[in-house]
C-alpha angles and dihedrals in degrees: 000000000000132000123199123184124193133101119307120226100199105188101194097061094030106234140102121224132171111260156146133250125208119195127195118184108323097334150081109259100174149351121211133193109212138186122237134023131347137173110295089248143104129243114200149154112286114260115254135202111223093198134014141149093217081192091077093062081062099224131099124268089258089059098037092059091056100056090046094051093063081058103048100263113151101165141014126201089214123185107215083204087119094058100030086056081052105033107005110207095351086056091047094047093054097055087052098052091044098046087050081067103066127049099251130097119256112180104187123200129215112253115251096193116038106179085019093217138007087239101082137041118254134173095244156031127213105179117182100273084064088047098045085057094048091054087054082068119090095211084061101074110168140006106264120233117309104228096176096083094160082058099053088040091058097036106245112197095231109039085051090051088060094049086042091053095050094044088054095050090047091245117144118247112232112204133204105196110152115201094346103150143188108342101007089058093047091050092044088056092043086071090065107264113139102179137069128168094169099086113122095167136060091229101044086054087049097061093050089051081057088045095062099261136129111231116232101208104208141210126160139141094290107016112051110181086152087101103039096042115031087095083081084068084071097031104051106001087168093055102047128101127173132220147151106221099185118030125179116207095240086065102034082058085064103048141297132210085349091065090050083051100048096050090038088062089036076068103060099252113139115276099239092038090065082037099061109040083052099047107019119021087063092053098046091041093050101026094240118186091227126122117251095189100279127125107272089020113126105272088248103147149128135230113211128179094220142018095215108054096009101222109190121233095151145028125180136176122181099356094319146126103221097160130026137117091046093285124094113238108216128076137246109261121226090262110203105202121228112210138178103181128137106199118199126153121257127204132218087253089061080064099050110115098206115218121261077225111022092199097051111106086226144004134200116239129179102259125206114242110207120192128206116247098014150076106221110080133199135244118242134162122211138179111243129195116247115208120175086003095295127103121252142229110238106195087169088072088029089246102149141176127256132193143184113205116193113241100185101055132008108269149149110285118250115235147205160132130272140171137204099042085111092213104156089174136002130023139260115206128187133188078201105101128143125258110357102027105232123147115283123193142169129180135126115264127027091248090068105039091048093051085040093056091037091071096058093044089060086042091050088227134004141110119265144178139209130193119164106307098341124088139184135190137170110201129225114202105167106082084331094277103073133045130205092223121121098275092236091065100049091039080056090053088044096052086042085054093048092046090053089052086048093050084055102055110272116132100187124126095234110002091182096048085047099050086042089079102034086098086052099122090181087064122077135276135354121010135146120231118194077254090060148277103330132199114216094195100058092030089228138104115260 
């Protein structure tokens, strides 16, 4: 038996009271109010993540959960999509059994779009008949979200099989439906979706919450709603979630959802309204066996200094300390990688973009626009030099190449233009790509891409870098998008990999998280696919 004394915050009727817990075996036995004083600390429910790709920190679910603990995080409400679209059940299967090693709760969702378009080339299928099996299982507790919107607005039947299957099973239904408004939002819900964490604008969210959905506000290491949409903490309290959905290392060592509560109540929003849509709400919308502070709920909880900053002192899960003093109390488990990578060299001449007409002086070509701090992208044409009848980089005017090398079979490079990278000279490459996980790369000359995604072709999967002689690459060895390594140190080769791009010109905020999404067919507009430049918005190569 444990007894904890402090003051309680109890969300649900919105006071805090001095109090003590008492724990027996992995539950909550009482709650008791007391008089006089009590420790200057708060005692409170355990932060959850309504939706992650734990797959983006790029460590494996054991590692991940040793780096959230230290910030109060008790559950996450995870989508396996990165490493089904890599290594389909084989992939799913290994972030369940290594998340059952650690303490904390990993709720793992069934993928909805495996591969996530026709367009690209992926290292697996999942059609609903395999979903349908997934959601049987009661590890599998919801449908994660359904990315092919044109699908479910035009009733696909398969992707309506796969909703169908998760509804019957009383499973929740997560969406991913960037900038759909009005009645294509309304007609996107009524298929039984009740999430979305793609709103960038108010109104966009405002229409969803219409529609019936709960809006995910995200902010994670690439794609940052926080700004545009917290006004919804005031607007609808009862219908807000939080998540991160992508979080590099070199973020999730600074903090995860208790940095999202610290700068909500900076903000001004009621304390147990933030409280609640970041400790409770998940719990109650997916089912999730996780405490949320109640006699007979699993003693899942956190212990902070302050509510107002949340400082950490203490995490526990069932009963457990598994984080205090500053050090985490649970060991690294032996991690055996799974991996589908067919590693083969490439050479500047597989980069070279030939001229439409080799003796022009220049020719226009569709450009990339990336935008810092989000995942949509904009449409551009430029005219770019030709020299020796191929068309030409122009890092002066930040007009860059990009390429999408295929990681699963030998084939030609996709190729393309992009602005806003900022490389003057030099190349960053990533087999993180969503959502497929070929190789992306962008640099500006054909020298420099092909030496950057020859590294990771030698590593089977990492993120490197190139800038005259010097060269840097983090390897990542499990399904070629995670690593086993303590996440501090691969958070330390990350950081050394963004501050290379930046020393050689790049400005962005997380240029490896940002290139990460520059292959996302499912967002607009303009993306490459190892097939070819895409419109999302058309749904169509261009």
């Amino acid at each position: 038996m444990h007894q904890i004394t402090g003051r309680i915050v109890d969300l649900r009727n919105r006071r805090i009271y001095p109090g003590e817990l008492t724990i027996e075996g992995d539950c909550i036995a009482a709650l008791r109010e007391i008089s006089g004083p009590v420790p200057e600390r708060y005692i409170m429910p355990g932060f959850t993540d309504a939706h992650i790709h734990i797959e983006s920190s790029m460590l494996v679910p054991s590692e991940f959960a040793r780096m959230a603990v230290r910030h109060g995080t008790v559950a996450t409400v995870s989508d396996p999509h990165e490493i089904a679209n890599v290594c389909g059940l084989e992939g799913i299967e290994f972030m369940i059994q290594n998340g059952n090693t650690v303490p904390l709760k990993f709720f793992f969702g069934a993928p909805s779009c495996v591969p996530a378009t026709p367009f690209e080339t992926a290292g697996a299928v999942l059609d609903a008949e395999a979903v349908a099996t997934l959601l049987d299982r009661d590890d599998i507790v919801y449908l994660a979200e359904m990315m092919n919107w044109p699908g479910v607005l035009n009733r696909d039947a398969e992707v309506m099989a796969k909703i169908k299957a998760a509804i019957d099973r009383g499973k929740p239904v997560d969406g991913h439906a960037p900038g759909l408004r009005g009645d294509l939002a309304g007609r996107y819900a009524a298929a039984g979706i009740s999430t979305d964490h793609e709103c960038f604008t108010l109104d966009e969210a405002l229409d969803k919450i219409k529609a019936g959905m709960t809006i995910i506000i995200r902010e994670g290491s690439a794609a940052r709603n926080y700004d545009a949409l917290h006004p919804l903490l005031g607007l609808h309290p009862d219908r807000i979630m939080f998540c991160s959905d992508d979080k590099h290392p070199d973020d999730l060592v600074k903090g995860h959802i208790n940095l999202l509560a610290a700068r909500s109540l900076a903000q001004g929003y009621e304390l147990f309204d933030v409280l609640t849509a970041m400790c409770i709400r998940p719990v109650e919308h997916y089912n999730l066996p996780v405490g949320t502070l109640k006699p007979s709920d699993p003693a899942d909880f956190i212990i902070v200094q302050d509510i107002q900053e949340f400082r950490v002192e203490e995490t526990w899960i069932d009963g457990k300390c598994v984080y205090g003093k500053g050090e985490v109390n649970f060991e690294r488990p032996d991690v055996q990688p799974v991996n589908n990578f067919t590693a083969y060299a490439v050479r500047p001449d597989d980069f070279v973009v030939p001229a439409v007409e080799p003796g022009a002086a220049s020719e226009v070509r569709r450009v990339i626009v990336a935008h810092d701090g989000e995942i949509v992208t904009g449409a551009e044409s430029h005219a770019l030099h030709i020299r020796d009848g191929k068309v030409q980089a122009d890092p002066e005017r930040d007009l860059l190449k990009i390429a999408v090398v295929n990681r699963y079979v030998q084939a030609p490079v996709s190729l393309g233009f992009i602005r806003n990278f900022g490389i003057r000279d030099g190349a960053i490459a990533s087999s993180v790509a969503h959502d497929s996980h070929n190789i992306i790369a962008v640099g500006s000359s054909d020298e420099d891409l092909s030496r950057a995604v020859n590294l990771i072709m030698q590593e089977k999967g990492g993120i490197a870098a190139v800038h005259g002689d010097a060269q840097r690459v983090v390897g990542l060895p499990v399904a070629g998008i995670m690593s086993a390594a303590p996440g501090g140190e691969v958070a330390r080769g990350y950081e050394a990999l963004s501050a290379m791009a930046r020393s050689m010109g790049s400005n962005l905020h997380a240029p490896f998280m940002l290139i990460s999404f520059m292959a996302l067919l499912v967002i607009p507009k303009l993306k490459l696919s190892d097939k070819g430049m895409f419109d999302g918005e058309s749904f169509r190569f261009v």
